[in-house]
C-alpha positions in Angstrom: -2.9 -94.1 -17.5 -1.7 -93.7 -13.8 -3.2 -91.3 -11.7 -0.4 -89.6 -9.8 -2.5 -87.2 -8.0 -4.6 -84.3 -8.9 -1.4 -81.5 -7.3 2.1 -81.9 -7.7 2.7 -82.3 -4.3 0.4 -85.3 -3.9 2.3 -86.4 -7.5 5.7 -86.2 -5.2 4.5 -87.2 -1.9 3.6 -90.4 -4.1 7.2 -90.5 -5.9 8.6 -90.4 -3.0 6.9 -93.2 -1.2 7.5 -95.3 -4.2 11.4 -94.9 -3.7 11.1 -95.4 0.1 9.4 -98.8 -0.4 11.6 -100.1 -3.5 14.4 -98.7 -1.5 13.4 -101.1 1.3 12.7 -104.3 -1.1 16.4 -103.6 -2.8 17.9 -103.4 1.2 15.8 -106.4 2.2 17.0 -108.7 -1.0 20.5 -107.2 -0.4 20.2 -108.7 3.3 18.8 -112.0 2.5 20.2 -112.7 -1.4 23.9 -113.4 -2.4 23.6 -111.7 -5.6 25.9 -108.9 -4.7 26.2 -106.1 -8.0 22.9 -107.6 -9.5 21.1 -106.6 -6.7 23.0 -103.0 -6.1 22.5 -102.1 -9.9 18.8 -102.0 -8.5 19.8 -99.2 -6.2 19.9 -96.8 -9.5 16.0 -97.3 -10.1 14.6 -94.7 -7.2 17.5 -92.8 -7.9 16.3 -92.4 -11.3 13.0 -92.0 -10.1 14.1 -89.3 -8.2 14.6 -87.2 -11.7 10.7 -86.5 -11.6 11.1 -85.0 -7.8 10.7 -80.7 -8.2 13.5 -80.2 -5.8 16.8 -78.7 -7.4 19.6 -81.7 -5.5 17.0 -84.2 -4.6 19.0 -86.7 -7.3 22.0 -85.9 -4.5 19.6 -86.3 -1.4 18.7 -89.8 -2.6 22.5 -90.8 -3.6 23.2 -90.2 0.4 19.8 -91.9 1.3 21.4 -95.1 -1.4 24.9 -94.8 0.0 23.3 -95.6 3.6 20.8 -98.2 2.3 24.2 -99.9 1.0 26.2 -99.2 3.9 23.6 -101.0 6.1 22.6 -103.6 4.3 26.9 -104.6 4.6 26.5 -104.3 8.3 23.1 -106.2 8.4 24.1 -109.1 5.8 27.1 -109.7 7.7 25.9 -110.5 10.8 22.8 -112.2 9.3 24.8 -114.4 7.0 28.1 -114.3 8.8 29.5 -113.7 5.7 33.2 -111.5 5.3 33.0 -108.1 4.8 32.5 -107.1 0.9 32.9 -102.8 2.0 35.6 -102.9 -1.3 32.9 -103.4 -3.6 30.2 -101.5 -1.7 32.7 -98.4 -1.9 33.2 -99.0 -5.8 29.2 -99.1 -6.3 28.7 -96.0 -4.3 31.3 -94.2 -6.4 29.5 -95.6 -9.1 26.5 -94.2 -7.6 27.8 -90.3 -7.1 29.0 -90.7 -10.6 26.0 -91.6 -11.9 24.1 -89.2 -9.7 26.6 -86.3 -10.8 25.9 -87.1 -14.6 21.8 -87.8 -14.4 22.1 -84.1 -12.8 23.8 -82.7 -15.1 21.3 -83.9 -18.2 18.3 -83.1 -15.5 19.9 -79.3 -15.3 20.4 -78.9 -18.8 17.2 -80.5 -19.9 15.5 -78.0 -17.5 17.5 -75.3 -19.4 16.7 -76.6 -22.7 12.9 -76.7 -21.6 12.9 -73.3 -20.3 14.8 -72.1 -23.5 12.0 -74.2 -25.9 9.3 -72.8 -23.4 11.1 -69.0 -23.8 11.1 -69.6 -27.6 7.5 -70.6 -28.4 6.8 -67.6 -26.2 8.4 -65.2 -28.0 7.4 -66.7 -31.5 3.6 -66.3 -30.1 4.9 -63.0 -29.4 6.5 -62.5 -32.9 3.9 -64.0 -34.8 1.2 -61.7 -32.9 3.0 -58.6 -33.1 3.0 -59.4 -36.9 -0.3 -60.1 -36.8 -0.9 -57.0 -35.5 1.6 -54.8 -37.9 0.3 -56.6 -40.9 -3.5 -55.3 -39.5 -2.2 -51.9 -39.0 -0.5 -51.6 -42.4 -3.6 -52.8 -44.3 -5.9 -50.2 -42.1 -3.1 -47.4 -42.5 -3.1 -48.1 -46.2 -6.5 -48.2 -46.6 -6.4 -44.8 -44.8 -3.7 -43.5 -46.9 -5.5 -44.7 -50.4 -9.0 -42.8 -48.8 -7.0 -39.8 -48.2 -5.0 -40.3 -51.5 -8.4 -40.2 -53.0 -9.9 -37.1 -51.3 -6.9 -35.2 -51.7 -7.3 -36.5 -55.9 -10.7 -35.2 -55.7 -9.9 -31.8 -53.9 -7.2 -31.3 -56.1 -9.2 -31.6 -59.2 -12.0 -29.6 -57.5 -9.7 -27.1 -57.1 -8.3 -27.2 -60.6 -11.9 -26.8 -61.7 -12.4 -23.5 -59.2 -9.4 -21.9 -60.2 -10.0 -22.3 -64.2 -13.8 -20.6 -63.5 -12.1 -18.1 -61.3 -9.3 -17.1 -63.7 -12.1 -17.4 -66.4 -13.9 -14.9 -64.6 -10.9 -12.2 -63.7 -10.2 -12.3 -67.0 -13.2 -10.9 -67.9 -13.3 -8.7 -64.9 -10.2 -7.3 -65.6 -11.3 -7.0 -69.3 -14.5 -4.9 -68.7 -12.7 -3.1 -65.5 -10.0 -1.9 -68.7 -12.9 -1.1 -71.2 -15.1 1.0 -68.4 -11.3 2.6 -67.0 -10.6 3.4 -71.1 -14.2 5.0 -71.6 -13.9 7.0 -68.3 -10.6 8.7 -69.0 -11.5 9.3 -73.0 -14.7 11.0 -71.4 -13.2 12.8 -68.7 -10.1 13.9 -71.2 -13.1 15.5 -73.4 -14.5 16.8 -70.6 -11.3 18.5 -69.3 -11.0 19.9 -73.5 -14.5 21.6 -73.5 -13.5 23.4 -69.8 -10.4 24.5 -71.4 -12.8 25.8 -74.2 -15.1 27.3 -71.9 -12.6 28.8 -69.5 -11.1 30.2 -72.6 -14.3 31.9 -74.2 -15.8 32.7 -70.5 -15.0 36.3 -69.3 -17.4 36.0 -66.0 -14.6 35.1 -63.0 -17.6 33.1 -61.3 -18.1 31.2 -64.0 -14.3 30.8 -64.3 -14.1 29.8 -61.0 -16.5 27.3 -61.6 -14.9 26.2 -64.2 -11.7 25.9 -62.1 -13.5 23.5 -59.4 -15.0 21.5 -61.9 -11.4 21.3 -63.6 -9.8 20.0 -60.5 -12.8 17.1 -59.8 -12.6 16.3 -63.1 -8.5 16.0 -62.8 -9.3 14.1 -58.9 -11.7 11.3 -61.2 -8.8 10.8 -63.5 -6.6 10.1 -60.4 -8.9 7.9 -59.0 -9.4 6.2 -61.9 -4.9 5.7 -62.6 -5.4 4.5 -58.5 -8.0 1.5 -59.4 -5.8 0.3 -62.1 -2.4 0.3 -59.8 -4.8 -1.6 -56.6 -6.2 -3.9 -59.5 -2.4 -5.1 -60.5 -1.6 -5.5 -56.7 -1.8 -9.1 -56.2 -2.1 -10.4 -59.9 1.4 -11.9 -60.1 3.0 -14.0 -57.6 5.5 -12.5 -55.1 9.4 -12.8 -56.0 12.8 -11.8 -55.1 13.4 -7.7 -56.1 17.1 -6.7 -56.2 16.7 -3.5 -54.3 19.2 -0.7 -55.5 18.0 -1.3 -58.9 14.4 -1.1 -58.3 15.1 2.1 -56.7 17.2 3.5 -59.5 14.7 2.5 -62.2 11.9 4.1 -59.6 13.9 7.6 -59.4 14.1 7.8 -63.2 11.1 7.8 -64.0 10.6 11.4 -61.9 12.5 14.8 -62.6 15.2 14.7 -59.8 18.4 16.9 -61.6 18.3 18.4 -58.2 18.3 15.9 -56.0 21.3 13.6 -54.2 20.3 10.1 -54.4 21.9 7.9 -52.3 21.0 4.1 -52.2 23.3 2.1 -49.4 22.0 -1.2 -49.8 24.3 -3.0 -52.2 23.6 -6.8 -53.1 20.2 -6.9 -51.1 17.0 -8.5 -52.7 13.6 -8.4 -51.1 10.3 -11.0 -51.7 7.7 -8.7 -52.5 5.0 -8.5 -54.9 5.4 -7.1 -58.5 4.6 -3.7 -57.9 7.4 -2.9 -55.6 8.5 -1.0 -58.1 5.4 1.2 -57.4 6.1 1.7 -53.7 9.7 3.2 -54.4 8.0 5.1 -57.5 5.6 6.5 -54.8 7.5 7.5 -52.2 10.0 9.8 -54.5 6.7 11.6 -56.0 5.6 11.9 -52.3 9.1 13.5 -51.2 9.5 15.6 -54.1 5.9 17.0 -54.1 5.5 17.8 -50.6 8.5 17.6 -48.9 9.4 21.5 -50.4 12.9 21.9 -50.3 14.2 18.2 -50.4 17.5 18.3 -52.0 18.8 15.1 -50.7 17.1 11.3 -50.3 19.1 8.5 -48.5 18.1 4.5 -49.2 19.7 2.6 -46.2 19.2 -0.9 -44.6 20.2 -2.3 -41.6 19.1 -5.2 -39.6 17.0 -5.1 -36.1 15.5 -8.0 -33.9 12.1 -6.9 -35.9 14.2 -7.9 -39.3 15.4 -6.0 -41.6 14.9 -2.1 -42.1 14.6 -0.6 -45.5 15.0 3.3 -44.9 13.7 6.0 -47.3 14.6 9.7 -46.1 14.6 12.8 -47.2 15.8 16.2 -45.5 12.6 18.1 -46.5 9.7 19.4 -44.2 9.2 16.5 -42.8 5.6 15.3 -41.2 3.5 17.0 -38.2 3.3 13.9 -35.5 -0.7 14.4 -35.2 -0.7 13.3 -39.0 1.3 10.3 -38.9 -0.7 7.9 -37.8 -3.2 9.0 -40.9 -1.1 9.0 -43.3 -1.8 5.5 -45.2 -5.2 6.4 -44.9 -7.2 6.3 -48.2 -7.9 9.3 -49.1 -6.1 11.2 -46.4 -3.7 14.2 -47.6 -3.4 17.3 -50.0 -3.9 15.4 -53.2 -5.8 12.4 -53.8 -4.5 10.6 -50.4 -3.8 6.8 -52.5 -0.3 7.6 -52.7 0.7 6.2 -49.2 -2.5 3.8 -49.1 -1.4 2.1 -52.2 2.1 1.7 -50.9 0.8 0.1 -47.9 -1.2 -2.3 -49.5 1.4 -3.8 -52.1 4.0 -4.3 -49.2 1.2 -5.9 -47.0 1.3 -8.8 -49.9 4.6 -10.2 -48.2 3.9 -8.9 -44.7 6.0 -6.0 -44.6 5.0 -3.2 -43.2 5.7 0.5 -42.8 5.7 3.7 -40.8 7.0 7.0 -41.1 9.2 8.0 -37.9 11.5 11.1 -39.7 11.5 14.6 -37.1 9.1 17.2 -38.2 10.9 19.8 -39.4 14.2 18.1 -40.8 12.7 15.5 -43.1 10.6 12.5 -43.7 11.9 9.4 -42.8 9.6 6.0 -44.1 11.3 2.7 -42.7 10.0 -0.7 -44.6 10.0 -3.9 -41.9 10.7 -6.6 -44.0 10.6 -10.1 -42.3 13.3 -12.7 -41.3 13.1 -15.2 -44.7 12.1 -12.0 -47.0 15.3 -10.8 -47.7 18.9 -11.9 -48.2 21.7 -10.8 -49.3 23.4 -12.3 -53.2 27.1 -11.4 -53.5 28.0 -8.8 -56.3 29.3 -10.7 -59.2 29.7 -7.6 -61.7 
C-alpha cells in the first residue's frame, strides 16, 4: 500500500507534485516524439489525477494548466523540429480536454453528493435504529412499570374488597344492635311515661305532681334523643343522588298539619344531588317554622342562582330569629326543644357540600337559604 502522507495536505502536496512531473514528461515527449494524439491522450492522466485534489474547480485549474502544456509544447516542437504548425489539432484536443474536464466534474460533484447523501443516510439510520433502540427500552421499562402498578392496584383493589365486606359485616351488626337497644329504650321509656300518667293521676300532692311533670318532660327529651340517633344513624347510609325538588318539598309539607298555611314552591323542574334524607331537611324546617315561628301563615320555596351557586330559599313570615342567636342555631342541642332539629339538617346537607344559614329580618320571618354547588343541581325540562 502507498503511503500518501500521514495529513491530507501532505496527501495533496504529493498529488500535486505527481501531476507537475508527469505533466513535464508528457510536454517533454510531446517536444521530442512525433506521436502527435498518442502522446496528448496522455495529457488526461494528471487531469484525472486531479479528481483526488480537495479543491472544488481544481479538475478546471489543471484543464488551463494542460491547455498551456499543449500550447507550448506547439511552440517548442516547432522550432525544435522545424516542423509546420499542427494548432488545428491542438485546438480539437483541448476541446476535447474542457469536454472531458466538464463531464469528470460533473460525476466528481455528484459523486460528492451521492457520498454526502450515503454518509447523511447511515447517519440517520444510526440515528433511527438508536432512537428505536431506545423506545423499545422505554416501552419494556414502562410496561414493566405499568404491569407492577397493574398488580398493586389488583392487590389494593382486592384489599379493599376484603375491608369493605368486614366493614359492612360489621355495620350491619352495629346498626342491628343500635335498632334492638333504640327498640328496648323507647318500649322502656313508653312504660315509663304510662306509670307517670298513673302516678300523676292517683297523686294529689302538687310537689309530687310537679315532679312528676319534670320527670315527664326528661322522659319525653330521651325519647327525642333517641328518634334523633336513628335520623343521624341513616345520614350517610345510602349514596347521594339527584332529588327533584318541588316534590320533595310537597311530600315533606304533608306529612305536617298545614290547613292554614300558603305553600308556595317556585322552583319548577329543579333537581338537587344530596343524600337520601333530604327529604328530612325540608321535613325539618316546616316543623321548625310552624312550631316556633307563631303566627306563620305563609312559607315561600324559591331558587335563584348567585356566583356562590345556586340558592334554595325557605321563608316564612313568622317571628323570625333574634341576630345574637343565629350563629347558634345549628348547634346540637341549642333551642327550646331538643336543639337537633337544625343540627340534623345541617349535617345531611353537609353530605354533598351544601351548606346553610338563616338570614330572614327578626321580626318579619325566618328566611333559611340552602348553597348548593355549581355541578349539584340542574335543571330537567317538564315533560308532564
Amino acid at each position: 500500500m502507498i503511503d500518501l502522507g500521514k495529513t491530507l495536505e501532505e496527501k495533496e502536496r504529493l498529488i500535486q507534485l505527481v501531476m507537475i512531473c508527469m505533466s513535464a514528461g508528457i510536454l517533454t515527449a510531446d517536444v521530442f516524439l512525433p506521436l502527435g494524439f498518442v502522446i496528448w491522450i496522455l495529457y488526461l492522466m494528471p487531469l484525472l489525477i486531479s479528481v483526488w485534489l480537495s479543491y472544488r474547480y481544481a479538475l478546471f485549474v489543471t484543464a488551463w494548466f494542460i491547455t498551456g502544456a499543449i500550447l507550448g509544447g506547439s511552440l517548442i516542437s516547432a522550432a525544435v523540429r522545424q516542423d509546420p504548425s499542427d494548432l488545428p489539432n491542438r485546438a480539437i484536443f483541448i476541446l476535447m480536454i474542457a469536454i472531458v474536464a466538464l463531464l469528470v466534474w460533473e460525476i466528481r460533484t455528484n459523486y460528492s453528493l451521492l457520498e454526502a447523501e450515503v454518509v447523511e443516510r447511515r447517519k440517520s439510520q444510526a440515528d433511527l435504529e438508536e432512537l428505536t433502540r431506545n423506545l423499545e427500552e422505554r416501552i419494556e421499562k414502562r410496561t414493566h412499570e405499568l404491569s407492577e402498578a397493574n398488580r398493586n392496584l389488583t392487590d389494593d383493589i382486592e384489599k379493599r374488597h376484603i375491608v369493605e365486606l368486614s366493614l359492612g359485616t360489621a355495620n350491619k351488626k352495629l346498626s342491628l344492635l343500635t335498632q334492638i337497644t333504640r327498640h328496648d329504650i323507647s318500649n322502656r321509656i313508653f312504660a315509663l311515661m304510662t306509670e307517670i300518667d298513673y302516678a300523676k293521676d292517683l297523686s294529689t300532692d302538687p310537689r309530687l305532681r310537679e315532679s312528676l311533670g319534670n320527670l315527664e318532660r326528661t322522659s319525653m327529651a330521651i325519647q327525642d334523643q333517641i328518634a334523633f340517633t336513628k335520623d343521624y344513624q341513616d345520614i350517610g347510609a345510602e349514596a347521594p343522588s339527584w332529588h327533584p325538588v318541588p316534590p320533595t318539598v310537597w311530600s315533606a309539607a304533608r306529612q305536617l298539619d298545614t290547613p292554614s298555611i300558603t305553600i308556595t314552591v317556585e322552583c319548577d323542574g329543579l333537581e338537587i344531588f344530596a343524600d337520601a334524607m333530604i327529604g328530612k331537611v325540608f321535613y325539618n324546617l316546616f316543623h321548625n317554622a310552624l312550631r316556633h315561628g307563631e303566627r306563620v301563615t305563609r312559607i315561600t320555596v324559591s331558587c335563584t342562582e348567585s356566583k356562590e351557586g345556586l340558592i334554595l330559599s325557605f321563608e316564612d313570615n313568622g317571628i323570625g330569629i333574634e341576630h345574637q342567636n343565629k350563629q347558634h342555631i345549628f348547634k346540637k342541642g341549642y333551642g327550646k326543644d331538643s336543639g337537633l332539629g337544625l343540627f340534623l339538617i345541617r349535617e345531611i346537607l353537609a353530605i354533598t357540600s351544601i351548606t346553610i344559614r338563616e338570614v330572614g329580618e327578626p321580626g318579619k320571618g325566618a328566611r333559611f337559604e340552602m348553597v348548593v354547588p355549581a355541578g349539584r343541581y340542574r335543571q330537567v325540562p317538564d315533560h308532564g
